[in-house]
N, C-alpha and C positions, 0 to 999 in steps of 0.2 A: 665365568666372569667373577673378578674378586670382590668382594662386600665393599671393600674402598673405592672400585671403581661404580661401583652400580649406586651407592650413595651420592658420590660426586654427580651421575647422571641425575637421577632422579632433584639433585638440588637447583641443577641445571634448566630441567622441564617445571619444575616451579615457580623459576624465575623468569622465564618464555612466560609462561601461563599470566604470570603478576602482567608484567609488560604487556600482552595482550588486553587485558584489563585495564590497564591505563590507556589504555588506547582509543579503547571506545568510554573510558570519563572523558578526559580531553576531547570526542569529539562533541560528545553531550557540552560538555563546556566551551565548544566553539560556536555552538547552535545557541547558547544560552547570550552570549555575547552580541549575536547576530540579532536574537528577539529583542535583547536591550538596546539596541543603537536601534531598532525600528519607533523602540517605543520613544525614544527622544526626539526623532527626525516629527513624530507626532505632536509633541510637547512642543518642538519648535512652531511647529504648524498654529497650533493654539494661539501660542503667546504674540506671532504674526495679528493671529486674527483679531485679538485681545486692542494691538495696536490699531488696527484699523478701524475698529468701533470708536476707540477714542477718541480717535482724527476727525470720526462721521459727528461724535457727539460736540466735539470743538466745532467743526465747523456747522452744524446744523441744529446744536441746542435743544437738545432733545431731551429731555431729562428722565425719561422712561429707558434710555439705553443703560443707566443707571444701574440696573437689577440688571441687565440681560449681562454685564460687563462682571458684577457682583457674582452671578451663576458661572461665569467661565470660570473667574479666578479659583471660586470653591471649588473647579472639576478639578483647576489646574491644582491648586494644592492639593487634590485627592491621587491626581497622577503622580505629582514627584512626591508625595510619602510613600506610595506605592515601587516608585521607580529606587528608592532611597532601600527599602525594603529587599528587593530586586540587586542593587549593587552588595549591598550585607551577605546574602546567602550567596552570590555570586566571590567573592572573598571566601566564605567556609568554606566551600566546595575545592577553592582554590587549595587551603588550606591542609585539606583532607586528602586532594591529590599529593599534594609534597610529602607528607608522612607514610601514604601506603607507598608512593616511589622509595622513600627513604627506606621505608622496612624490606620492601622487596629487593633490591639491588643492594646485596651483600656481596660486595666486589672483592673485600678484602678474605672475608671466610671462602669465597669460591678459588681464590690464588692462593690461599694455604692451602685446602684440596688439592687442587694443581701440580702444585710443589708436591705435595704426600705422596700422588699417585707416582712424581719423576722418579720421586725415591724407593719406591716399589720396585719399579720397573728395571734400575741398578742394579736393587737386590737381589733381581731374578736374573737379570745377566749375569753378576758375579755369580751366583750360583751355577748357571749354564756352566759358564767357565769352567768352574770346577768339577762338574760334571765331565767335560770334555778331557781335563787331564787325569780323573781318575780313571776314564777309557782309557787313553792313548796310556796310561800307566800300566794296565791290566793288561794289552794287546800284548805287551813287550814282554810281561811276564809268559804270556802263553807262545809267546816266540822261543824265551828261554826254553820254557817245557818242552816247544818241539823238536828243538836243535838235541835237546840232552837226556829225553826219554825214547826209554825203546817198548813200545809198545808189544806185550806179549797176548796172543789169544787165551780169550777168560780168564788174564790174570789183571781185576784193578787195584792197584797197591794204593798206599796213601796219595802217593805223590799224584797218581792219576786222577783221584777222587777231585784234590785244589783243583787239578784242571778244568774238572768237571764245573765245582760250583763258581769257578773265576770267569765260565764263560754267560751261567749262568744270571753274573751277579753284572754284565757286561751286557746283555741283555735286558735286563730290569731299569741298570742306568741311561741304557741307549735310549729305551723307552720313556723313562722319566725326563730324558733330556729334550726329546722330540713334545711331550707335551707344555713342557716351561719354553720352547721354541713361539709355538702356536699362540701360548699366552701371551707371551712379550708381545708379538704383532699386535694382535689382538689389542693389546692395553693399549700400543702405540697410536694405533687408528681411533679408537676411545676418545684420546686426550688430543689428537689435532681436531676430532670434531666440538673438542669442548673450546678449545682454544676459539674457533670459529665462532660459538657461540658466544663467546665471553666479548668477542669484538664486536660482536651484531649489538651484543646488548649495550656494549661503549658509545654507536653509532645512537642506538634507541634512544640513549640517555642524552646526550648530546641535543636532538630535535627535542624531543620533549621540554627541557629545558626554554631552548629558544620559544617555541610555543607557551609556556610558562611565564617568560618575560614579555610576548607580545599581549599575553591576555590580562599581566598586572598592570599593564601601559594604558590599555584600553579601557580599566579600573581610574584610572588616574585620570585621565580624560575624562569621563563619565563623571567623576567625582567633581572635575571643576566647571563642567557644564550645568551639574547641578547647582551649583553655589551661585553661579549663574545668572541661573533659573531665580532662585530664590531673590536674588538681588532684583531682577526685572517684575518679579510677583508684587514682592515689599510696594515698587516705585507704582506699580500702576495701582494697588490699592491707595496707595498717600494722592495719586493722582484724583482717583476718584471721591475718596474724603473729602479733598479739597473742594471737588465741582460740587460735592452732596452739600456742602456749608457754604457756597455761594447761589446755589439757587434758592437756600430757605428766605 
């Protein structure tokens, strides 16, 4: 195998390896997504319950519900900084995956590879080639010599000698020709399995992508549920300010 071809492979299994790596961040980053939307469906829960105290303290004047309303909102603003926290590394992670995809999928260095190795593989044709007509050149010579020599016993003159090394040197080329044979294949079957790879990993790139967009979406969501959040925290502290200064 040629050092060209064997570098093109090994860049090849590199970049499988990278893409398997991505694979399982993306999934760590879909579990991470999944823990965050639990923790909001929570939040919700809270801010429900926050509401229903206030209804019980409207309707029932209780003015000790006061502190217990005071203690959720503190959990609550302890959850969404936390959860605020939460979206932040859930972005760098994001962030992190897009640059190792981007380092890894060197699509364009792997197609000039590609092209390198086509051009090899030419070269070793055209040389077959030549190969084959300095045979069929030499045969014809040894046809002339047998038409026009007459071989005498224990005498090799000069002329017999060319014969000698032409069959010789007809022998070496055959050889040489049969092994730049093997290689051509060889190389060929090489680069359709790269080719194949180079599509798997167009296909790889493609999903992961999508998946990339569905996880900055769910960012974005997340991000205006908090704002949200924050708006309903604000209203129900002012709510309670209010009741604290009406029953002094």
């Amino acid at each position: 195998m040629s050092k060209e071809l064997k570098d093109l492979i090994d860049t090849v299994d590199y970049t499988n390896k990278a893409h398997s790596d991505l694979e399982n961040i993306i999934s760590r980053l879909t579990e991470e997504v999944q823990r965050l939307n639990f923790t909001i469906d929570e939040q919700k829960i809270i801010i429900q319950n926050q509401k229903t105290k206030l209804s019980e303290f409207k309707e029932n004047n209780v003015p000790e519900d006061i502190f217990v309303l005071k203690d959720l909102i503190s959990n609550q603003r302890q959850d969404i900084i936390k959860k605020e926290k939460d979206i932040e590394i859930l972005q760098q992670t994001i962030a992190e995956i897009s640059n190792e995809f981007e380092n890894a999928q060197t699509f364009q260095e792997e197609n000039e590879e590609l092209i390198y190795a086509n051009k090899v593989i030419v070269q070793l044709t055209e040389e077959n080639e030549t190969y084959r007509l300095e045979i069929e050149n030499l045969n014809n010579i040894i046809k002339e010599f047998q038409e026009k020599l007459v071989f005498k016993e224990g005498d090799i003159g000069e002329e017999n000698q060319g014969l000698i090394n032409a069959k010789k040197l007809i022998f070496q080329l055959t050889e040489e020709n049969g092994i730049n044979r093997v290689q051509i294949e060889s190389s060929k079957q090489e680069i359709e399995k790269l080719k194949t790879n180079l599509q798997e990993n167009d296909t790889a790139k493609t999903q992961y992508i999508q998946e990339l967009d569905g996880a900055n979406k769910i960012i974005d969501q997340l991000t205006f549920d908090n704002d949200q959040y924050h708006e309903k925290v604000n209203y129900l502290q002012q709510k309670i300010e209010e009741t604290v200064k009406f029953h002094r």
